[in-house]
C-alpha positions as CSV (number, residue, x, y, z in Angstrom):
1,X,0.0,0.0,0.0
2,X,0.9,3.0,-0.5
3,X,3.6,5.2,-3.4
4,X,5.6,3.0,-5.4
5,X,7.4,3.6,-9.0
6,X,5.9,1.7,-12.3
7,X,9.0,0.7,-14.4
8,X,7.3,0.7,-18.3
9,X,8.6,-2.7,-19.9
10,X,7.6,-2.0,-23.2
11,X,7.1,1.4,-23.6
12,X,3.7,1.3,-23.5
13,X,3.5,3.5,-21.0
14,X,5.2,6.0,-19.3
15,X,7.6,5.9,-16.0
16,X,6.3,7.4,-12.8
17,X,4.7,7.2,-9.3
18,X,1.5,5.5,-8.8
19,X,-0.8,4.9,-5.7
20,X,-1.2,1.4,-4.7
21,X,-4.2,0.5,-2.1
22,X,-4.2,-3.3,-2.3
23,X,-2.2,-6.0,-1.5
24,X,-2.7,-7.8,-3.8
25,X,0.6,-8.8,-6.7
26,X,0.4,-11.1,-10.0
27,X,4.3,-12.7,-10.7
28,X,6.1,-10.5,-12.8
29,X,6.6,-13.0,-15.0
30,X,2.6,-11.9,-16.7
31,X,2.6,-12.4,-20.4
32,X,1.1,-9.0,-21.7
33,X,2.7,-7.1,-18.8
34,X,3.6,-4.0,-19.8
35,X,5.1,-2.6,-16.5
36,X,6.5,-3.8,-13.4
37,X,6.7,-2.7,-9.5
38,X,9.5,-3.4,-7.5
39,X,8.7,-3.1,-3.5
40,X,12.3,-4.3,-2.1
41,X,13.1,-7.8,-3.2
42,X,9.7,-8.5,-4.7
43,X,9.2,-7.4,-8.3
44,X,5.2,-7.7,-9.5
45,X,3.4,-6.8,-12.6
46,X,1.6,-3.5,-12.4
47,X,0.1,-2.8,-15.7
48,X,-0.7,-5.8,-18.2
49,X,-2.7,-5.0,-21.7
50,X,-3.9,-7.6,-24.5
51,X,-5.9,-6.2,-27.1
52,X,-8.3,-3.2,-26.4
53,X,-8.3,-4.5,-22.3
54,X,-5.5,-2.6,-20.0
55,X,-5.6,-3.4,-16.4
56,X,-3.6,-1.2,-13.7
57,X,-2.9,-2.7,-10.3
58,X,-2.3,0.6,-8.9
59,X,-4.9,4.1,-9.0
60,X,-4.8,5.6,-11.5
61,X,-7.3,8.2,-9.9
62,X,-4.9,8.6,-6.8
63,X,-1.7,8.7,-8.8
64,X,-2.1,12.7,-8.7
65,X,-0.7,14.2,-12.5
66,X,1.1,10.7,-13.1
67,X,-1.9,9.2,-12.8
68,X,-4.0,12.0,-14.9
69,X,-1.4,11.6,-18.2
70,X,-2.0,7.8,-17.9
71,X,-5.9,8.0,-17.9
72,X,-5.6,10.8,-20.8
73,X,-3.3,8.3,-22.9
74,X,-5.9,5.9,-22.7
75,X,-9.0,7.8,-23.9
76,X,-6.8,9.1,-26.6
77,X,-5.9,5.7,-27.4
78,X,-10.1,4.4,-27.1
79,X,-10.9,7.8,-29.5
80,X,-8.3,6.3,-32.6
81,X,-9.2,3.1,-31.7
82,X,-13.2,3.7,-31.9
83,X,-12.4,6.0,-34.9
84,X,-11.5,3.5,-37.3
């Protein structure tokens, strides 16, 4: 619980900050994981997309302007996608 960093694995997203309030953790090892969490010698997946899903395991809504870019990336994304 609490601020940890989100470490992009593919670029998909962006490096920054994010507000955890679970305790929840999939392995890192997630097939369509596109960022991990380290939290001192454990290392999770914290963002996984496959197709037009995305899942967060942090807040995006708590993640203050981190958080904000995220959530404006993906309705960007859902506009070109939808616009096709």
């Amino acid at each position: 619980m609490g601020w940890n960093r989100v470490d992009p694995q593919n670029g998909a997203i962006e490096a920054g900050w994010a507000y955890f309030a679970n305790a929840y953790a999939p392995g890192a090892d997630v097939r369509d994981a596109i960022a991990i969490t380290r939290d001192g010698e454990d290392c999770f997946t914290s963002a996984a997309a496959r197709g037009n899903v995305l899942g967060m395991q942090f807040h995006p809504e708590r993640s203050s302007a981190y958080g904000a870019r995220l959530l404006a990336a993906f309705v960007r994304s859902a506009e070109v996608a939808y616009a096709r």
